[in-house]
N, C-alpha and C positions, 0 to 999 in steps of 0.2 A: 504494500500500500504506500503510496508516494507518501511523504512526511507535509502535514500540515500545519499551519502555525495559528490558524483562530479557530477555538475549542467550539464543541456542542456540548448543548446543555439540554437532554432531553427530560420532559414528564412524566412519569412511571404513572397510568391508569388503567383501569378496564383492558385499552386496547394493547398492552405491550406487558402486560405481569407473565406473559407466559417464559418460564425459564429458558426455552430454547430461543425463542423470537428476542428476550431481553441480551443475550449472547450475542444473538447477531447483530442485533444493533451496534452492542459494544463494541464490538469487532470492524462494523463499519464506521467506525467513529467518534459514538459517545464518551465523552471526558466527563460529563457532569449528569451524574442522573436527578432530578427535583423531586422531592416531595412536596406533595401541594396539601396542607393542612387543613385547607379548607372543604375537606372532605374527607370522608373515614372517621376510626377510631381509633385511639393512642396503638393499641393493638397491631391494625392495619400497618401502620406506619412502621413499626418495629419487622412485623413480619417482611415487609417489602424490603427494608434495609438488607433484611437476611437474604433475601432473593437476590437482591443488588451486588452486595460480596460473594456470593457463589459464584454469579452471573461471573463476575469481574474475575473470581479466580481460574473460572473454566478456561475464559477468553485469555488469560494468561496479562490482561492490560489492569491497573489500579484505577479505578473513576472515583470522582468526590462524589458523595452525599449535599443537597440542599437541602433544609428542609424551610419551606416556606410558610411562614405564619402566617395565617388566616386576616389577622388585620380587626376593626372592628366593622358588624353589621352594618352599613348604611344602607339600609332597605326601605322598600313597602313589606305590605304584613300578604295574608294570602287572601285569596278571591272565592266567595264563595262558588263560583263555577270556574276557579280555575285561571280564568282570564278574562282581560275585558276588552270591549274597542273606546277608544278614546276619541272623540271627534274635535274639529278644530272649530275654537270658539266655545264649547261646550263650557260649567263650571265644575271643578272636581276637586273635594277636597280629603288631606292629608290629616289623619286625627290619631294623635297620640293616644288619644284615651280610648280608641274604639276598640273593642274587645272582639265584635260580630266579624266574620268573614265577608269582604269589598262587594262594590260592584259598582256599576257604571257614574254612580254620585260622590263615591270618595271610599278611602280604605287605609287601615290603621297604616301601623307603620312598626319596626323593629325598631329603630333609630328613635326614642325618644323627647330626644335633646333637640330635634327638629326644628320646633316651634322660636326655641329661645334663641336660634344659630341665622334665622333669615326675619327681612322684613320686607312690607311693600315693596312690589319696585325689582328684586329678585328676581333670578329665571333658575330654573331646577330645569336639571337633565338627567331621565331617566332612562333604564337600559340603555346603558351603552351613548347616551344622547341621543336614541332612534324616537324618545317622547321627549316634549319641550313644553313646562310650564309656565306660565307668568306669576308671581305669587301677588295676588289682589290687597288681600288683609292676613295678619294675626289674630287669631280673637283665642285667646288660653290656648289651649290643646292643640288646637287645629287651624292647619295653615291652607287658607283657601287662596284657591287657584284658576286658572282660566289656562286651556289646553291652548296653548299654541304650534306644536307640529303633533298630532295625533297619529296613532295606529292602535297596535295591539299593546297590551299591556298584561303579563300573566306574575303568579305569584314570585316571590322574597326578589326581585328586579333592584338593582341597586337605585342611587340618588345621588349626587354630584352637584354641586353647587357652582356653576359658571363662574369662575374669577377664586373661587377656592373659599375659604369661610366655616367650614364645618368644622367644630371643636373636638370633634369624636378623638377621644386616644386613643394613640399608635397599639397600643398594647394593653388588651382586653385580660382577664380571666381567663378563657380559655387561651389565647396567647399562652401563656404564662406558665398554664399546664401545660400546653406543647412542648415550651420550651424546656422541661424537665425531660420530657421525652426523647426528643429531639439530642439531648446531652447525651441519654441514655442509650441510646443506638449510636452514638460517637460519630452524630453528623458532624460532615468537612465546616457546611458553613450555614448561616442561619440567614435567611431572608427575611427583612422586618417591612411589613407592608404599612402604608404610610405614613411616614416619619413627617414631622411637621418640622422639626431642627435637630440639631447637635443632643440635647436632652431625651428624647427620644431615644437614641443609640446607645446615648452612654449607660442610660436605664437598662435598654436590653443585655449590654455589655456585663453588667452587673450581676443580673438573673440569671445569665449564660454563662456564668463564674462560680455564683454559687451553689446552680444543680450540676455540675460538671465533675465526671467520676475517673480517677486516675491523673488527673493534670491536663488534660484535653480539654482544649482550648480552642473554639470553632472561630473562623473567620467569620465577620458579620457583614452584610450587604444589605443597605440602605437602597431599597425601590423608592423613587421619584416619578410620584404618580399624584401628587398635591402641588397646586399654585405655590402654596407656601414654601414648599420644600428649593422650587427655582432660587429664590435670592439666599436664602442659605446653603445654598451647593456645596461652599470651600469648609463652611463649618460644618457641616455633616463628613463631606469625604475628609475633612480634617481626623476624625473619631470615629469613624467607618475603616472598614477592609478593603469596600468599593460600593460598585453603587448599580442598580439595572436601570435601566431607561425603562421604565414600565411604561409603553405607550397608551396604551388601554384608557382607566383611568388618566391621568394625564392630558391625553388629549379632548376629552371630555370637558378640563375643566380650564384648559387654555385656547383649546379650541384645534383643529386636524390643523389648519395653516401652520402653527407653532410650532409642530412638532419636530420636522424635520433641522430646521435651525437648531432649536434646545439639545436635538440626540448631538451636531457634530457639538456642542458646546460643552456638554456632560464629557462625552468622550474623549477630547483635547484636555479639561482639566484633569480630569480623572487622570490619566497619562501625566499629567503636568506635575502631579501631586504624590504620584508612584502611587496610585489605587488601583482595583479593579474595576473594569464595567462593561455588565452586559448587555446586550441589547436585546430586546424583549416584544414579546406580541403581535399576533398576523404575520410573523417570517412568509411562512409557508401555508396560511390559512385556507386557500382554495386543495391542498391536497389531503383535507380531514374528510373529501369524498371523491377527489379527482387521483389517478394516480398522476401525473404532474402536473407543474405547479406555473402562474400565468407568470408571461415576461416581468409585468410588473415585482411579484414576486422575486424572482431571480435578483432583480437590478437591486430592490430592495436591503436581500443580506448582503448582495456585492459592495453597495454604497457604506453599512456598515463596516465590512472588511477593510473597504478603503479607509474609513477613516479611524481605524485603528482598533477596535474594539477588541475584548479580548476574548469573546463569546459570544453567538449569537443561539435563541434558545429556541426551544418548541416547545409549546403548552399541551393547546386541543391535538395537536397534528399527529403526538406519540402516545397520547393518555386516552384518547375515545376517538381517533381517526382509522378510515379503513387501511391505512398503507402506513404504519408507522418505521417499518425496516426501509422503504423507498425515499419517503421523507430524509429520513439521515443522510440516505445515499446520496439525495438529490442534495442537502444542502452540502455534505463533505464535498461535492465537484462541484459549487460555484466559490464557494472559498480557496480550495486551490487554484480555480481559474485568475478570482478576483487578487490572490497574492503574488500571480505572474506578473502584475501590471504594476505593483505596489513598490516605488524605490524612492524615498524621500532620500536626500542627503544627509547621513550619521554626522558631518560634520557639523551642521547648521545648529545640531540640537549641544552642541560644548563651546557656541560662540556666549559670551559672556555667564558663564554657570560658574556656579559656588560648590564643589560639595564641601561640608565640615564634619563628616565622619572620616576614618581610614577605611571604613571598609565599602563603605558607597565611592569613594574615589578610587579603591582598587577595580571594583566592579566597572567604572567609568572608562577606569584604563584599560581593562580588558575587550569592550567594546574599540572602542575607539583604536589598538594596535593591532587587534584580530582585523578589523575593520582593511585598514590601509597594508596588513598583510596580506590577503587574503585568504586568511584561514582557512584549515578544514570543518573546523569549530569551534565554537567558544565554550570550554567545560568549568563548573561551578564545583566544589566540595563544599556543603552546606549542610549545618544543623536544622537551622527554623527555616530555609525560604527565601531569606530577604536578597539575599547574593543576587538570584535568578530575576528573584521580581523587578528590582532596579534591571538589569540589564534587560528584561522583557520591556520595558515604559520605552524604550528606541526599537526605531524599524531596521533591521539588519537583514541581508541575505544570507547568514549563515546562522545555523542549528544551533539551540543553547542548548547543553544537558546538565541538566541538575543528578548529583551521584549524589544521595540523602540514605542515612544510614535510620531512619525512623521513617514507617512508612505512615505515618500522620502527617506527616512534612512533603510526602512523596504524592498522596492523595491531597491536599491542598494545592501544589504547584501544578496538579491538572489542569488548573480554570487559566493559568496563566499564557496567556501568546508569545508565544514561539520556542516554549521549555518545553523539552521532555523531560520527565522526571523519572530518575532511575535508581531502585534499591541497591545498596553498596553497602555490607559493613567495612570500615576503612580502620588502619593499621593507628593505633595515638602515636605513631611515630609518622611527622610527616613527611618523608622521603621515601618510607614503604609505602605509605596513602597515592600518592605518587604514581609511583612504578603499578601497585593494583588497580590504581583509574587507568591507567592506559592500557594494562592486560584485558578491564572490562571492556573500555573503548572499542578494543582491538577484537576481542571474539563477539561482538555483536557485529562485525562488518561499520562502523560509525569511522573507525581509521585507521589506518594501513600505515606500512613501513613506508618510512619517506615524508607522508603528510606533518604539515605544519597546524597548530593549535594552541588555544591560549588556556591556561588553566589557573582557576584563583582558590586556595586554602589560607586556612588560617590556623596559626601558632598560640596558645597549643589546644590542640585538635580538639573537636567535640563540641568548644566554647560558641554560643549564640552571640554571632555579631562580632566573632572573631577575627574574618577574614582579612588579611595582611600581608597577601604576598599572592604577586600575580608573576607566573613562570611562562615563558613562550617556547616551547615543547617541539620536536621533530620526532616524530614516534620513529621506533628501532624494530 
C-alpha cells in the first residue's frame, strides 16, 4: 500500500462492527477508529473498543480510539405522530413546560434553558437548519414562533441559534459518565463536543485525569461547532490537543458561506500552534447509499488535504452507510492523489521563528537538514510524541517514523500527518538505540545500505522531552 500522510478517522456503527469488515477497513487505511457516544450504552462502547484492538491486532496496524462525547441535548421533545409539517408563515410554538407529545401548534423541548437563552427578534435553526424560525415573543416557558422556511419536522431534531447564544454546557452528566468510560477502555483521545472556551477543556482535562487508570492520559480534541468557540480558537487550541472542524453544527450557526474560510483558518492555526485538527462532516456523504462519491465530494477532502489537515473523518458513511470498506478506499486514493500536488517550501516556515526549547529546535533541525539533504527519512526516538508532532506541523516530502517504545504513544501519533509510528523497545544506552533503529529501519525495507537519514534521540534515554541530539546517519 503506497505510504500516506493525512490519517482516516472512521465511525464504528451498525454498519462496520462486523470483525472481519472492521479489518478491512483497517487494513485499507483506518488510523483512527471514533466512538460516537451519542449512542449506545457504556457497555456498547467498551465492547466495541475490544473489537477495535482485535481488529487492529489481526491487521497487524495500531489505530487510536476516539471517543466522542455526546455534548449537551439541544433538542425539540417528540411528536405525538412522530412528525410534523411545518408551513411557512404558520405560528408554532416551543414550551419548556409541555409535558404532552407535539404537533403541528408547538412541542416541548429537551433543552430547557430555551426560553431564558433567546428573545424577540431571534431566528432558531432547526434540523440541520432544513427548518427556520422567527422567534415573535417570550412569554415564561414558551418561546413563540413564526415558521419561516418550513418542511418536515420529526422527533429529538436538534436547535441552533443563528449567531451562537445558547448557554447549554459543554459537559452534561452523562458526558461525565462517558468520560469515566471512555478512561476505562484507554481511549487515545477524547472529543468534547461544544466547547464555548479554554474553560470548557480545561474542565474536561481534569475529569479525564481523574477517572484515568494506570497513568493514561488521553489527548483531548476540542470540536468547533459554536459561534463562540471562533474568536476563542488560540485559547482553546492553546489547552487542547487539537481541534475538528465540526462543520455540521457550525455551519448552522455561522451560516454554509463561513464555512469554508473558518476550516482553512482553524487548520493554519492549529498547525501554527503545533495542535491537531480534523476535518469533519459530509466528507463523503453521498456514499452512505451510492457506492461512489460526487466530484464535489472528492474536491472536498482534497481541499482539506491541501490545506494541511491532519485527518479527514467519516461519520454516517462507516457507522450506518451501505459501502463503508469502499468509502475508506475511496477517501485513502484522493489523499494520496491530493499529496502528489502538495509542496509548500520547508524553508519559508524557519524565516523569522523562535524555538526556546532544545528539543523542539532539534526537531526543527532535523527537518530542515533532512530537508536540503534529501533524505531517505526523517527518524524520531520518542517517549511521549512531541518529537514527531512538531516535525509533523511542516509539509515535507519525506516519511517521519516515530520508533516509541510505549504503544500508548505509538497509538496517539496515528492521528498525526505524515508519522508513522512504530513499536521499538530501545537499548538506555544511546549508541545501541542507535544501531537497533537502523537494524529496525533496515528489515522493514524503510532503508537500505547506502541511504542517507536524519535521526533525533535524546540523552539519557526514556526521559519525556529529552530529545538532544540530532545525528545525520548513512545506513551500513
Amino acid at each position: 500500500m503506497p505510504r500516506r500522510a493525512t490519517k482516516i478517522v472512521a465511525t464504528l456503527g451498525p454498519a462496520s462492527s462486523d470483525p472481519a469488515l472492521l479489518e478491512a477497513m483497517i487494513r485499507a487505511g483506518v488510523n483512527v477508529v471514533r466512538l460516537n457516544f451519542s449512542h449506545g450504552k457504556a457497555q456498547d462502547h467498551v465492547d466495541r473498543a475490544r473489537l477495535v484492538r482485535e481488529a487492529s491486532q489481526r491487521a497487524g496496524r495500531e489505530v487510536a480510539i476516539m471517543a466522542d462525547l455526546q455534548g449537551p441535548k439541544i433538542r425539540v421533545g417528540k411528536f405525538a405522530e412522530g412528525k410534523v409539517m411545518l408551513m411557512p408563515g404558520a405560528p408554532f410554538v416551543l414550551d419548556a413546560s409541555r409535558t404532552e407529545p407535539g404537533d403541528s401548534h408547538g412541542v416541548g423541548l429537551d433543552y430547557k434553558e430555551l426560553p431564558r437563552d433567546v428573545k424577540a427578534g431571534d431566528v432558531l435553526l432547526l434540523n440541520d437548519g432544513l427548518i427556520v424560525l422567527n422567534v415573535v415573543a417570550v412569554k415564561g416557558e414558551q418561546v413563540h414562533t413564526t415558521v419561516k422556511l418550513g418542511g418536515e419536522l420529526s422527533n429529538n431534531k436538534g436547535i441552533n441559534k443563528q449567531g451562537g447564544g445558547l448557554t447549554a454546557p459543554a459537559l452534561t452528566a452523562k458526558d461525565m459518565d462517558d468520560i469515566k468510560t471512555a478512561m476505562s477502555l484507554q481511549a487515545d483521545y477524547v472529543a468534547v463536543s461544544f466547547p464555548k472556551n479554554a474553560t470548557d477543556m480545561e474542565m474536561a482535562r481534569q475529569l479525564c485525569n481523574v477517572a484515568c487508570t494506570n497513568g493514561h492520559r488521553p489527548g483531548l480534541i476540542a470540536k468547533i461547532e459554536r459561534a463562540e468557540a471562533i474568536p476563542e480558537l488560540d485559547n482553546i487550541l492553546r489547552v487542547s490537543d487539537g481541534i475538528m472542524v465540526a462543520r455540521g453544527d457550525l455551519a448552522v450557526e455561522v451560516g454554509n458561506a463561513a464555512v469554508p474560510g473558518l476550516q482553512k483558518h482553524m487548520i493554519k492555526r492549529a498547525r501554527e500552534m503545533d495542535k491537531l485538527v480534523i476535518t469533519a462532516t459530509q466528507m463523503m456523504e453521498s456514499m452512505i447509499v451510492n457506492p461512489v462519491p460526487t466530484r464535489a465530494e472528492v474536491s472536498d477532502v482534497a481541499n482539506a488535504v491541501l490545506d494541511g489537515t491532519d485527518a479527514v473523518m467519516l461519520s454516517a458513511e462507516t457507522a450506518a452507510g451501505k459501502y463503508p470498506l469502499e468509502t475508506v478506499e475511496m477517501m485513502a486514493a484522493v489523499c494520496l492523489e491530493a499529496e502528489k500536488t502538495d509542496h509548500d517550501p520547508l524553508d519559508d516556515d524557519f524565516v523569522d521563528a523562535h524555538f526556546n526549547r532544545i528539543d523542539h529546535t532539534i526537531a526543527m533541525g532535523a527537518l530542515f537538514t533532512a530537508h536540503h539533504l534529501k533524505a531517505k527519512a526523517i527518524v524520531a526516538l520518542t517517549d511521549s510524541g512531541s518529537t514527531a508532532l512538531w516535525m509533523s506541523r511542516h509539509s515535507v516530502q519525506m516519511p517521519i517514523y516515530a520508533l516509541t517504545p510505549k504503544v500508548a504513544t505509538q497509538r496517539k501519533m496515528a492521528l498525526m500527518r505524515n508519522v508513522s509510528p512504530l513499536l521499538m523497545d530501545t537499548s538506555a544506552d544511546r549508541d545501541t538505540a542507535l544501531s537497533e533503529a537502523e537494524a529496525h529501519l533496515k528489515k522493514r525495507g524503510i532503508v537500505q545500505a547506502g541511504d542517507v537519514y536524519a535521526i533525533t534521540v535524546g540523552e539519557p534515554m526514556g526521559t519525556p522531552g529529552g530529545t538532544n541530539t540530532l545525528k545525520i546517519c548513512r545506513a551500513i
